[in-house]
C-alpha positions as protocol buffer text, in pm:
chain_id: "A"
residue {
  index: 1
  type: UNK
  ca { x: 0 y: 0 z: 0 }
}
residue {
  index: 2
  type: UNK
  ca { x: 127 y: 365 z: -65 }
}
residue {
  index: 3
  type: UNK
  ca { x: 201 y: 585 z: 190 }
}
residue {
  index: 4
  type: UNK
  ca { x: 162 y: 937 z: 172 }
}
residue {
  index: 5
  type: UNK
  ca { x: 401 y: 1044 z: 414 }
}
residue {
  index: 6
  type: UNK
  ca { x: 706 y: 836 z: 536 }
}
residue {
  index: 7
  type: UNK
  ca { x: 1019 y: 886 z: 796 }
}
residue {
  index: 8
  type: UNK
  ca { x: 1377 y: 834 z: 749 }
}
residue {
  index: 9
  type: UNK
  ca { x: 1564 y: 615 z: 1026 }
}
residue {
  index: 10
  type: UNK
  ca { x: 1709 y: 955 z: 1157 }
}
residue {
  index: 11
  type: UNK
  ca { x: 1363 y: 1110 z: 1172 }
}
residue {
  index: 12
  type: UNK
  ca { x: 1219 y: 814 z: 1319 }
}
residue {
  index: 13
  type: UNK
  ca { x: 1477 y: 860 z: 1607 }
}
residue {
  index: 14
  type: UNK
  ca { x: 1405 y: 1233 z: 1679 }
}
residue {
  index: 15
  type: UNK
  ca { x: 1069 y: 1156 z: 1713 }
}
residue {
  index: 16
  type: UNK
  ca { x: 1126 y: 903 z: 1960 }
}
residue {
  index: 17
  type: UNK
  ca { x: 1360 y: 1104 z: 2149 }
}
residue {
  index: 18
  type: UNK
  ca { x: 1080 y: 1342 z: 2161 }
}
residue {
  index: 19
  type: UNK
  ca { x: 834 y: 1156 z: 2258 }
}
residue {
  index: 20
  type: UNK
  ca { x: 1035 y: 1034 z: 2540 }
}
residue {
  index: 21
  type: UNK
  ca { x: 1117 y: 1389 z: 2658 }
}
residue {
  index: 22
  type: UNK
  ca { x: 723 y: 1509 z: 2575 }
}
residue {
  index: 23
  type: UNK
  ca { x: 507 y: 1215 z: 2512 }
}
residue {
  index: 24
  type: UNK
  ca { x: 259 y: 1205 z: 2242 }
}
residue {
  index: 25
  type: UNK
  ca { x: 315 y: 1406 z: 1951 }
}
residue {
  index: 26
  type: UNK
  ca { x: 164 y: 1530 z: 1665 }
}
residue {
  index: 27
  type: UNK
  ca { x: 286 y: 1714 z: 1322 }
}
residue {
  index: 28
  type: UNK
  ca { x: 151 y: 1932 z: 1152 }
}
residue {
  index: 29
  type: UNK
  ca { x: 265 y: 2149 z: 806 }
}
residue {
  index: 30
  type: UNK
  ca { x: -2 y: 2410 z: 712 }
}
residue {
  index: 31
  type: UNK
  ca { x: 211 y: 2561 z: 402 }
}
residue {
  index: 32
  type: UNK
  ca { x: 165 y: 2948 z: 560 }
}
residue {
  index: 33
  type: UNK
  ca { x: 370 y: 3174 z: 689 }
}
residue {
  index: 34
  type: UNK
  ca { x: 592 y: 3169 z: 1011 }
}
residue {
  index: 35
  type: UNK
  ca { x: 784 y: 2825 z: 862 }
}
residue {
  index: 36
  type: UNK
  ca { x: 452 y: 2681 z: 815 }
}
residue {
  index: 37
  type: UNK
  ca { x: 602 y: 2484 z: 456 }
}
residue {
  index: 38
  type: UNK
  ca { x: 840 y: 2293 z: 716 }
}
residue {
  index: 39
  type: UNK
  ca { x: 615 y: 1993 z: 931 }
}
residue {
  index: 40
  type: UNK
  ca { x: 589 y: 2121 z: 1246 }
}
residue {
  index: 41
  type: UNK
  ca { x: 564 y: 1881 z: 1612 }
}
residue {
  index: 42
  type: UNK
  ca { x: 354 y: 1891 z: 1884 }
}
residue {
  index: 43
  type: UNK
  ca { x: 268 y: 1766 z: 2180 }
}
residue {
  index: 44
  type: UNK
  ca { x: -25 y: 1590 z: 2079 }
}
residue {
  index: 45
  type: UNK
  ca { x: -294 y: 1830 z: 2081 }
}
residue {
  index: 46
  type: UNK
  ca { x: -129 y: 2138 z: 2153 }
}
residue {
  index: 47
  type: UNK
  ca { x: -236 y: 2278 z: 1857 }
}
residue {
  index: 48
  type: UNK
  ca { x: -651 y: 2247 z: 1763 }
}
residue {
  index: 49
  type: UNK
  ca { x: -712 y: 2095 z: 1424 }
}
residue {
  index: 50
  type: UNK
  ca { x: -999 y: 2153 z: 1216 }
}
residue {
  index: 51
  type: UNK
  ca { x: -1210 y: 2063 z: 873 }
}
residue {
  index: 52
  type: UNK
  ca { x: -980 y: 2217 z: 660 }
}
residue {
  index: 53
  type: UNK
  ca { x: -661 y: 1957 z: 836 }
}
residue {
  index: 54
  type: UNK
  ca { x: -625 y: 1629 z: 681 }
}
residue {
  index: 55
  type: UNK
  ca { x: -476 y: 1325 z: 816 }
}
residue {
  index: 56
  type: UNK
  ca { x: -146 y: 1224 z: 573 }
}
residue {
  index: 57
  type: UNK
  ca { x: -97 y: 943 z: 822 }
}
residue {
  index: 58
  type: UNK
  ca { x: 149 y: 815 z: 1067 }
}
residue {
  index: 59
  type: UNK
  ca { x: 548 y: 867 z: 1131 }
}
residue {
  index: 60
  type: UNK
  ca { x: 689 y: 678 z: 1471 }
}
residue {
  index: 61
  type: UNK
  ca { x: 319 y: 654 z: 1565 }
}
residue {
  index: 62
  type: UNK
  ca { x: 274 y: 971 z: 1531 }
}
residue {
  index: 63
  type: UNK
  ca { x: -14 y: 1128 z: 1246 }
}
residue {
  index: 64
  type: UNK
  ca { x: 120 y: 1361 z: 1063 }
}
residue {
  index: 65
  type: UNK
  ca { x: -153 y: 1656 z: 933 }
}
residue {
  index: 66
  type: UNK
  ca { x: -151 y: 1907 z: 629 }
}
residue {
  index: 67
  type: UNK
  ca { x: -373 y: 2175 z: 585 }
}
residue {
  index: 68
  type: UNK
  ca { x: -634 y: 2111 z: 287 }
}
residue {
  index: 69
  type: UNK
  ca { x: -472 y: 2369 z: 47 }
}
residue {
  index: 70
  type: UNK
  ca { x: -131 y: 2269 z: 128 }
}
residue {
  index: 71
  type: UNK
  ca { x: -239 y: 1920 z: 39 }
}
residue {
  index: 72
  type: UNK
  ca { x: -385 y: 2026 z: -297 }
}
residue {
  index: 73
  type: UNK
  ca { x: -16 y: 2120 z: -415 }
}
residue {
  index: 74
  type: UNK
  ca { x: 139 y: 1846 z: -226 }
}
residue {
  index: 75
  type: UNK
  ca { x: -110 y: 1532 z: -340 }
}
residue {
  index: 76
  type: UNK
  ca { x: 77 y: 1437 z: -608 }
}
residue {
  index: 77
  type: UNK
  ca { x: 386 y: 1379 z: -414 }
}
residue {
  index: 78
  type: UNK
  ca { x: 474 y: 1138 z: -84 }
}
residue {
  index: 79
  type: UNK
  ca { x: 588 y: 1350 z: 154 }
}
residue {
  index: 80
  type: UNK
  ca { x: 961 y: 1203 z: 319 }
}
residue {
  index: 81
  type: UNK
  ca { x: 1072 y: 1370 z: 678 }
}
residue {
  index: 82
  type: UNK
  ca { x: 1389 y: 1382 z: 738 }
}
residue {
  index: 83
  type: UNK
  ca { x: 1592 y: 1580 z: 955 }
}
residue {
  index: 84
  type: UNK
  ca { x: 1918 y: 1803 z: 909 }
}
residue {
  index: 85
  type: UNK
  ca { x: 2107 y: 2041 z: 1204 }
}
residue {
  index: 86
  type: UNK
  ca { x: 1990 y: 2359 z: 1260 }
}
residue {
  index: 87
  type: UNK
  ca { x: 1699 y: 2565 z: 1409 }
}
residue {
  index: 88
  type: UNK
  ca { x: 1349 y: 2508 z: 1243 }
}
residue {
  index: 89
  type: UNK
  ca { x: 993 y: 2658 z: 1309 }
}
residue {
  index: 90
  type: UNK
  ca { x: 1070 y: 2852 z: 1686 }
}
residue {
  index: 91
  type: UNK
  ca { x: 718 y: 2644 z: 1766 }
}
residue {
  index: 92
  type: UNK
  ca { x: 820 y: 2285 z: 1671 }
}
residue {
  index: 93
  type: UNK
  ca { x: 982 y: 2102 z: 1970 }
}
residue {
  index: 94
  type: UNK
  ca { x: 1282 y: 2006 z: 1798 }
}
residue {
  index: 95
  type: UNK
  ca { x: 1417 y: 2336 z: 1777 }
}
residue {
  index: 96
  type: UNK
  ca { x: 1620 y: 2398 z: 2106 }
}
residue {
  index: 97
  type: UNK
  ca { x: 1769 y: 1994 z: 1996 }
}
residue {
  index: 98
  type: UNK
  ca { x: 1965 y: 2173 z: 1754 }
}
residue {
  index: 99
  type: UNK
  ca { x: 1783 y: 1965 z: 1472 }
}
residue {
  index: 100
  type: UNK
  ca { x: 1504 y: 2018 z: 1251 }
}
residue {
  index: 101
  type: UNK
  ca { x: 1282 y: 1851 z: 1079 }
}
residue {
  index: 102
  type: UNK
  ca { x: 1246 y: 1900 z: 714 }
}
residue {
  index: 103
  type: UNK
  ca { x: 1007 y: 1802 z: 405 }
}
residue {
  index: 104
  type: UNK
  ca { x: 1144 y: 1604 z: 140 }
}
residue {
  index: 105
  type: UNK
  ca { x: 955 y: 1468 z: -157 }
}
residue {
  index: 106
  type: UNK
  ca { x: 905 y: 1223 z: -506 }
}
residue {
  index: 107
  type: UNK
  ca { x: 595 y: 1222 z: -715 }
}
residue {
  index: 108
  type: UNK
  ca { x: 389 y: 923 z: -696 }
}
residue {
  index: 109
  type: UNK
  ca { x: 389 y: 705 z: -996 }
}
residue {
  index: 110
  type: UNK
  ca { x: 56 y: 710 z: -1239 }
}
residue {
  index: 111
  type: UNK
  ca { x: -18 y: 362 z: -1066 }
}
residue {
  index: 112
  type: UNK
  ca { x: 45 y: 506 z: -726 }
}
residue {
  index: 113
  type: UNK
  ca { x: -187 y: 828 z: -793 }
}
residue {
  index: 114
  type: UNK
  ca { x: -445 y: 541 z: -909 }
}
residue {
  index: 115
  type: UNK
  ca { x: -429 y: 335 z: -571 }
}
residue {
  index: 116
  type: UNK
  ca { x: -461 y: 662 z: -360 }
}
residue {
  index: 117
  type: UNK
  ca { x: -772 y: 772 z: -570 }
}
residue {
  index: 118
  type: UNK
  ca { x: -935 y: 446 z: -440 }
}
């Protein structure tokens, strides 16, 4: 099955190391301003989704959330966290780590776009 959002090993271990240090988490990547094209993490629930959120799916058990019109540019593609040094978003937790997360991607393939539209 295709995923629309996946997590590279390092990734994987932030989030762990997060949700160790904060517990649940959530991400979030709304495509405004204030960083808001870089995926952003939560505590889970910190920050109060609504109808125009959509659910990408999971990374380390965590769901991962776009904003509708964000998602309308980004449908096309399967979204690939990964994370580099530096100082992201000055909301997402990983930020005072010295790490951030970041957005990679790779368009789907015609028979990937077909399985999602199902």
């Amino acid at each position: 099955m295709t995923e629309r959002v996946l997590a590279t090993d390092a990734a994987l271990e932030l989030i762990a190391f997060l949700k160790e240090k904060h517990g649940p988490l959530m991400f979030h990547q709304s495509g405004g301003c204030c960083d808001g094209s870089s995926p952003t993490c939560y505590p889970n629930g910190e920050l109060i989704l609504g109808d125009q959120d959509v659910l990408l799916g999971t990374i380390g058990e965590t769901p991962f959330y776009m904003h509708k019109n964000q998602f309308e540019y980004w449908k096309h593609t399967q979204l690939i966290i990964d994370v580099v040094k530096g100082r992201g978003g000055m909301f997402s937790l990983e930020g005072v780590e010295g790490k951030r997360f970041l957005t990679r991607s790779r368009a789907f393939t015609a028979e990937e776009n077909k399985e999602l539209q199902v």
